[in-house]
N, C-alpha and C positions, 0 to 999 in steps of 0.2 A: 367833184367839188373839193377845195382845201380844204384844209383841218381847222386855218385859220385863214382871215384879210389880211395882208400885212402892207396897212394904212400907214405913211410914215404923218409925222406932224404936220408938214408943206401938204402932203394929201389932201387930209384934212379941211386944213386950213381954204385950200382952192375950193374944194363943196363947199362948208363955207360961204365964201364968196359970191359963189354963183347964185346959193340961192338966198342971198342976202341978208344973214345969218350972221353976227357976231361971236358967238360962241355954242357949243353946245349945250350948254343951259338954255338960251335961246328957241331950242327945239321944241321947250316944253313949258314955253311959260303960259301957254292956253290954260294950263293945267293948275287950279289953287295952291297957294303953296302949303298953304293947311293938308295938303292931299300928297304933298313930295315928302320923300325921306330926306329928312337933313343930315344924315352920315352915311357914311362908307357900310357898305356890306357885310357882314360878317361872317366871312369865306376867309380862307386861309391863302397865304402867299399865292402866286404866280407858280406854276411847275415849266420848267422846260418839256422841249416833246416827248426828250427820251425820257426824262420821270414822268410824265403823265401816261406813258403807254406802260411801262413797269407797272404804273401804281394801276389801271385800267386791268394789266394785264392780274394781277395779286387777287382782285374783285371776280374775277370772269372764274377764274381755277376753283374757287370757292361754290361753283355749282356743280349739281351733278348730272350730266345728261344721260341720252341715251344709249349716245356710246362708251360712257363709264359705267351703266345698269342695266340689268336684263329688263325689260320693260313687260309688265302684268297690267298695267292700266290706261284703263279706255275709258269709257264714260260720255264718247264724245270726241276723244280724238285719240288718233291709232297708230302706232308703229307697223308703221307699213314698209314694205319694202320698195324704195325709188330707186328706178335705173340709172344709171350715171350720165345716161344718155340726154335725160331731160335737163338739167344742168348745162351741159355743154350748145344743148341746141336754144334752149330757152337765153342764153345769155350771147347768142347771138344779135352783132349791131343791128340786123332788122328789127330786131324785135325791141331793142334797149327802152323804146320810147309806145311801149307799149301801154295805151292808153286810152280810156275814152275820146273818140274823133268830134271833135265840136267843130274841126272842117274836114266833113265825113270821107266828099268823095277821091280828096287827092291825100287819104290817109288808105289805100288799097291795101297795103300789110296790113292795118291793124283791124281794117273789117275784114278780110279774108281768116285772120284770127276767131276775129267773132263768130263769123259765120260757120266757121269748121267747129268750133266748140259749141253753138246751138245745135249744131246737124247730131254732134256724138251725144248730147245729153238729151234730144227730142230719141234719137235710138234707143240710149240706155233706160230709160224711162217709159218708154210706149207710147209718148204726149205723142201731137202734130207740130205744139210749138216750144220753145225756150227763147228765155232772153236770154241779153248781155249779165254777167255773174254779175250779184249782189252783195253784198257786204260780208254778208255768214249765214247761218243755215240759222240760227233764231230768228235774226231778220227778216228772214227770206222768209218763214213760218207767220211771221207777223202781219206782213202784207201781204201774205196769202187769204190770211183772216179781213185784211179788209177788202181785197176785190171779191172777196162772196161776198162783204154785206154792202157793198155797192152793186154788184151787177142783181141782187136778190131785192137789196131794198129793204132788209131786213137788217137789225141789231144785237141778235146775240149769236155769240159763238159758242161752241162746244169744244171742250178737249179734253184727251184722256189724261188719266192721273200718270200713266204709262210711259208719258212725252216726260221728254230728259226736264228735269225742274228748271234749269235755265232757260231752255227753251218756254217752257210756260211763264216765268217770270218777265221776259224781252214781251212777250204777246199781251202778257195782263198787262203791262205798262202804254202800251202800242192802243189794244183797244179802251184805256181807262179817259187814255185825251181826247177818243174818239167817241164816247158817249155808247158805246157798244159793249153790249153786259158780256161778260166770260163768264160762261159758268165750268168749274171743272167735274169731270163725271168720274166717279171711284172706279176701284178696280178691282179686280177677285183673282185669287191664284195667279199675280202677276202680270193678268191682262185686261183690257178694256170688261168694266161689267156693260153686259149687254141690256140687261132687265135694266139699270139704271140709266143706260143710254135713253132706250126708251121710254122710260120716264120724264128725264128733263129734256129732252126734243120735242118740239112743238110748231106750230106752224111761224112763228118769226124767229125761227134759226136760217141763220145765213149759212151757217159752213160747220161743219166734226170733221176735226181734225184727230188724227192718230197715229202715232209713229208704229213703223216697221221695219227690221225689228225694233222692240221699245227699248225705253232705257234698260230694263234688265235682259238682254238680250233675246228677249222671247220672240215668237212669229208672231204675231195678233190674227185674229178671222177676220181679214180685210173684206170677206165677198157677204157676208152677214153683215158688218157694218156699212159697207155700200148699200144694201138694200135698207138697212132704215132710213140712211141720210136722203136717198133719190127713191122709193117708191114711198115712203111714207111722210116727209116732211120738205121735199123738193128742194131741198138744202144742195149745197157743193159740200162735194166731198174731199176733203184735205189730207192726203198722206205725205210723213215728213221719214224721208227714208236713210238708209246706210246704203250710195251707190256702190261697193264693194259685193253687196250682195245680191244686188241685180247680176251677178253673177250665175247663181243660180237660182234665185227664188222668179215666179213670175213676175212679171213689170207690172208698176201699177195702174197703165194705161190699161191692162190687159182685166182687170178687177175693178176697172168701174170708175177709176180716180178722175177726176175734174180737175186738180192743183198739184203738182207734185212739188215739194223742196226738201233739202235737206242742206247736209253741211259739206264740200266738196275738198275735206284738209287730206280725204284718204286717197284722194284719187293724186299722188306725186307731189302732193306739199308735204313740205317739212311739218313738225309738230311747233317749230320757232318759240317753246314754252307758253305756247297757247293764240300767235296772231304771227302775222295775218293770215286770216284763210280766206274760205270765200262762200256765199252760201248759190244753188241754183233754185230754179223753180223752169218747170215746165208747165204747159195746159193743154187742152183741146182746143180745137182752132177758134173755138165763137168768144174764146176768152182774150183773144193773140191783144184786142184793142182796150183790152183793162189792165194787162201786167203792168208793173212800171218797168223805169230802164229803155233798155234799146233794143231793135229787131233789127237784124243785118240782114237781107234780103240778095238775090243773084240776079243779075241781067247782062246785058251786053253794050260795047262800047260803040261808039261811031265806028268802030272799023271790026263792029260783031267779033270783036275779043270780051272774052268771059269779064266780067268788073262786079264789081259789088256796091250794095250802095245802102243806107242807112232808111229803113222801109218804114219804120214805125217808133214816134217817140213820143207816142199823143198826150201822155202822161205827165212828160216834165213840163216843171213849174215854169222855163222860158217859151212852154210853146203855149202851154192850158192856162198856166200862172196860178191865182185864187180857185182855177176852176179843177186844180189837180188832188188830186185825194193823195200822193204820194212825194215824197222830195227828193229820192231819187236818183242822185243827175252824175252817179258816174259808175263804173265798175270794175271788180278788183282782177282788173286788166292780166298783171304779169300771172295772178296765182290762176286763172284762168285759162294762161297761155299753157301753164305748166300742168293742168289738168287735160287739156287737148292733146298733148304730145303724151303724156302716158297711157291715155286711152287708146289711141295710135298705137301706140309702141308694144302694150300688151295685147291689143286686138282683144274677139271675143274669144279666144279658146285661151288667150294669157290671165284675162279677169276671173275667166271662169276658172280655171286653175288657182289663183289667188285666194277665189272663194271659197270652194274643196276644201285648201289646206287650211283655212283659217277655220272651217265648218269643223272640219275631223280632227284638226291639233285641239279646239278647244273641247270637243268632246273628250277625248284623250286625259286631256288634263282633265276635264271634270270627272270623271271616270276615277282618274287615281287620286285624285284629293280625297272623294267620298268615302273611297272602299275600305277604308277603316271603321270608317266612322265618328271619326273624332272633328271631321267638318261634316256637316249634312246640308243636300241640296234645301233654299230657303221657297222655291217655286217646282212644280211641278209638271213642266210644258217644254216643249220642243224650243231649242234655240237654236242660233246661228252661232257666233263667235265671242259673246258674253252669257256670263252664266254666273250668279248670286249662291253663296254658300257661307254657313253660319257654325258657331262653335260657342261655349262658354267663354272664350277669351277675348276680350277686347281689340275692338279692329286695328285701334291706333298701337297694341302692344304688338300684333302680328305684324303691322306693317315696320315698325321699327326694327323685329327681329331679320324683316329679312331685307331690310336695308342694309342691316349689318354685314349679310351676306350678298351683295352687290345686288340686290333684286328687288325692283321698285314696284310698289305692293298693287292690291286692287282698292277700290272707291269704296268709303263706307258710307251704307244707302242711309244708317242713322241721320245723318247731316240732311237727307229730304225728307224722309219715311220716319214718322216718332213710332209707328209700329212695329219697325223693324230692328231689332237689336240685334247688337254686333254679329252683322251681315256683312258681306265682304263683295263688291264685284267686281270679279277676272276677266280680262279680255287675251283673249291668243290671236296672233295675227302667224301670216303665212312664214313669220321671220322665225318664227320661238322653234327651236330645235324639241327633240326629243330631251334629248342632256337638260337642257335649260328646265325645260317642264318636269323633269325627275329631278331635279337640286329643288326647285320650288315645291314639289311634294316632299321632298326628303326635309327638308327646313321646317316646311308644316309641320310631321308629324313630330318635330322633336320638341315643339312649344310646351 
């Protein structure tokens, strides 16, 4: 696309004409004039290209990314390490117009896209099914919440204090128009309370949700809270996971789950300063006819050549309409593309290497922060590649100091948790060097 139209006056003028149009004021005289602005804008001159790329480019330098900073912070999204490969293949012309097919079956690229990224995220996951990716991994959390209390028939949801605050904030918003109570369930030494679980579960819970690992990096007892949700209140069981670490922890198909989503920015998306990513969701098969989105499904052509074709969209609002409990109607196509080709590209012995290193770097690093003692760990539970650690000094003084020293700090849980004071969480991804993680303890210990 241009930068600009460049309409001359006679341009103009001819639309205009056609569509019978005396002026462009004309355009808008449906419009009261009580309701028009009667002057000019208050924007500054006109710039030429070359000033306006200068002046664009002046704004842009003035950030810091992550290849100006060592990166410490996750919370949700990751410095990961992307091959360069995905890049090159993903910005392939096939793929350019990578898109929801709303003329599915003579869009073959882009449901063979689909299809190949349901098949790797129904593996990576343990499900039988996935859709076409959804918007983000809150989202995707959300409406997970509502096909339990559609396929249950039931109105409230459960969820741990543990799920990332955003995440719970997108879902309290999702079920509050939905007339469906959220209740949230505390949490003890950093993970799901169980005794409280069992408390406020009852026989009209649709679905407990719980993230794995949680926001503070921990593992949760996924196979303990599968059993309250299904042998004691026949709820669906909702885990919102980090695929990163299906690397090596069990799948949650494997521990009982009925919903799986999370957020898919770690699997070869850029971090883009926070968008766009993409969120999944997998299920068991008796769920495949309540996800929203789309099912890309395999069959064969009149000439028994392999084709694909668009198997299930019973949900969107053009097919169900009033009758859809979701709205649904597209999915974030390219960053899905670019989630399929990583997956690929790392295979299972590549992820699972990813996860190792991000497992043992961030143990590492927790390991050497502690051992003075001048941080001490704020939880005491097994984690994966985030880990919460607290001192007398102020989170926002720590992070500044080690801005200073090129190193962009961890999340401080004060901003969700009023119980937790200046706590700190660190994320190590498989990038963080040894060096990196010894300048980030050296920096600490000299606050």
């Amino acid at each position: 696309m241009h930068r600009y139209i460049p309409n001359t006056k006679q341009d103009r003028d001819e639309m205009l004409d056609v569509i019978g149009a005396n002026s462009i004021d004309d355009l808008f005289k449906d419009i009261p004039k009580s309701l028009r602005l009667d002057r000019d804008l208050k924007i500054d001159d006109s710039l030429s290209e070359l000033e306006i790329r200068n002046h664009m480019k002046k704004l842009g330098n003035k950030n810091q990314t992550i290849d100006d900073l060592t990166c410490f912070l996750g919370a949700g999204m990751y410095d990961h390490y992307i091959p360069s490969l995905i890049g090159h293949i993903a910005s392939r012309g096939e793929f350019l117009t990578s898109y929801t097919p709303y003329q599915a079956e003579i869009s073959q690229g882009t449901l063979r896209v689909i299809f190949e990224y349901q098949t790797l995220i129904s593996n990576l996951t343990g499900m039988d099914v996935s859709n076409a990716s959804m918007y983000d991994g809150p989202t995707a959390c959300a409406e997970a919440g509502l096909v339990a209390a559609d396929v249950t028939r039931k109105n409230k949801v459960i969820i741990s204090k543990t799920v990332h605050p955003e995440v719970r904030k997108v879902v309290k918003t999702y079920m509050k128009f939905r007339d469906i109570e959220l209740i949230e369930v505390d949490m003890k030494d950093g993970v799901t309370d169980v005794d409280k679980l069992k408390e406020v579960a009852d026989d009209n819970t649709a679905g407990i949700i719980v993230q794995n690992p949680n926001f503070f990096g921990i593992i949760e007892n996924l196979k303990e809270i599968e059993e309250i949700t299904h042998n004691t209140k026949k709820a669906k069981f909702i885990t919102y996971v980090d695929p990163i670490s299906l690397g090596v922890l069990k799948s949650p198909g494997d521990l009982g789950a009925d919903i799986v989503v999370g957020e898919g920015q770690s699997l070869g998306n850029k971090l883009n300063f926070g968008g766009p990513t993409l969120g999944f969701m997998a299920v068991k098969q008796k769920l495949a006819r309540k996800i929203p989105g789309r099912i890309v499904g395999e069959t064969v052509d009149k000439d028994n050549k392999r084709s694909f074709v668009l198997t299930l969209q019973a949900r969107e609002q053009h097919i169900r309409r009033y009758k859809a409990i979701s709205n649904i109607c597209s999915n974030q196509g390219l960053n899905a593309l670019m989630s399929a080709i990583y997956l690929v590209t790392m295979g299972k012995e590549g992820l699972k290497e990813v996860a190792i290193q991000s497992l043992q770097k961030a143990h590492y690093a927790f390991d050497k922060i502690t051992e003075s003692g001048k941080f001490k760990p704020v939880f005491n539970k097994p984690f994966f590649k985030e880990f919460a650690v607290k001192s007398d000094i102020k989170v926002n003084e720590v992070n500044e100091k080690l801005l200073e020293n090129k190193i962009l700090g961890g999340y401080d849980l004060g901003k969700d948790y009023n119980d937790i004071d200046n706590s700190i969480l660190f994320a190590v991804t498989e990038k963080r060097t040894k060096e990196e993680i010894d300048k980030l303890v050296s920096v600490l210990e000299v606050l």
